[in-house]
C-alpha positions in Angstrom: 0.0 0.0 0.0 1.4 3.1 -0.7 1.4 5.6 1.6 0.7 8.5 -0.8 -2.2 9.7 1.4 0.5 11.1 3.8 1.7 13.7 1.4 1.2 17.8 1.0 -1.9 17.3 2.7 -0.7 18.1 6.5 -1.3 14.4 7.2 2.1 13.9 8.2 3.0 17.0 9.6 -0.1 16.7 11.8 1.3 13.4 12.9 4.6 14.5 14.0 3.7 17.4 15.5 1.4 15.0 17.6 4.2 12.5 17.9 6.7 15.1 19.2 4.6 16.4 21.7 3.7 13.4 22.7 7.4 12.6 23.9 8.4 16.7 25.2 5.3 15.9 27.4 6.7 12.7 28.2 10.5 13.9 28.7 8.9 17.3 30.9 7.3 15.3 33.2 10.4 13.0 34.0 12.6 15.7 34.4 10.3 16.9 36.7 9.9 13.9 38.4 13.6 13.4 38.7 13.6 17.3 40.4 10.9 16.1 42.9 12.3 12.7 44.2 15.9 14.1 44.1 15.5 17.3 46.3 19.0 17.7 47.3 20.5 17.7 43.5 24.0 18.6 42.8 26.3 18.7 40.0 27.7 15.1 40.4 24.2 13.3 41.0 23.0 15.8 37.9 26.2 14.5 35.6 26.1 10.5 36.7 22.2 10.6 35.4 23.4 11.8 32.6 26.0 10.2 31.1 23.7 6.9 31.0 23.0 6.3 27.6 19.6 5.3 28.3 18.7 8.9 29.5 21.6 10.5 26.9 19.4 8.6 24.1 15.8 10.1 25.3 17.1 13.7 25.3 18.3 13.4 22.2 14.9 11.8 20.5 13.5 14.8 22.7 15.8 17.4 21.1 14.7 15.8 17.7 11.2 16.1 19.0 11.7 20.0 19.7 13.1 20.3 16.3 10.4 18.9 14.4 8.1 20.5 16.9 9.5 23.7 16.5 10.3 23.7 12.6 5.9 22.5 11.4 5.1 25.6 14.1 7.0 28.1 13.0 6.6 27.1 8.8 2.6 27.5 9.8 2.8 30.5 11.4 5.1 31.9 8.6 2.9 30.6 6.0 -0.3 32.0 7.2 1.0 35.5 8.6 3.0 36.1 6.0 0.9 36.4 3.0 0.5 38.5 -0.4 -2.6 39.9 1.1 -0.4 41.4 4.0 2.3 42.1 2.0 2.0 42.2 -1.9 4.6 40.0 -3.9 7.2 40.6 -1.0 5.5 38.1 1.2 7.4 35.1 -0.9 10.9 36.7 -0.6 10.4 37.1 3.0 9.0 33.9 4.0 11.9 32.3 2.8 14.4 34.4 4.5 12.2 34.0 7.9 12.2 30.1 7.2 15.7 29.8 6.3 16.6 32.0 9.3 14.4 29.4 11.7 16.5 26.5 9.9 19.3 27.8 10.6 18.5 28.5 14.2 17.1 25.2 14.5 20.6 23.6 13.3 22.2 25.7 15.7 19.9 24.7 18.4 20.3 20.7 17.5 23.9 20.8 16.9 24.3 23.0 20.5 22.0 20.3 22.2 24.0 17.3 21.0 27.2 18.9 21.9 25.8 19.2 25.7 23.9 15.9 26.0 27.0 14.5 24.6 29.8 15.9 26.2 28.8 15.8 29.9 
């Protein structure tokens, strides 16, 4: 079965936004839970969870999560605020530069992330 019916018609977008929340909910509310049952944290009990892969692994889906997360909100909110009828035949020019400003942000953001999950 192909799986055409997941194409340019917000199907899959819709699905990883969903998807990505889905596990930045879930990563939230063990972080939190980790701040709660740990009240005494320091540095060194911070550092040992982290350099478990298990937990190394999870942030890093989550920081792929964010990414995707943050890349399908900000392309809609470009795309719908930034429109001919706002802005005459301008509007195309500058949704591209806004979008490749957010990708480039976002690169920035997922390369930073990796390098401090990572490097701990």
């Amino acid at each position: 079965m192909k799986m055409n019916y997941l194409r340019h018609r917000g199907v899959l977008e819709w699905v990883v936004q969903r998807l990505s929340a889905v596990v930045l909910g879930a990563y939230t509310v063990w972080i939190l839970g980790f701040f709660i049952t740990h009240p005494e944290l320091n540095f060194e009990s911070w550092r040992t969870v982290f350099e478990s892969p298990l937990v190394r692994i999870f942030s890093f889906v989550t920081l792929i999560g964010l990414c995707a997360h943050m890349w399908i909100g900000m392309w809609t909110v470009i795309t719908d605020y930034i429109t001919p009828l706002h802005l005459g035949n301008a509007a195309k020019s500058l949704q591209t530069v806004c979008q490749l400003a957010i990708i480039a942000l976002i690169i920035f953001y997922l390369i930073w992330g990796v390098f401090v999950f990572w490097s701990i």
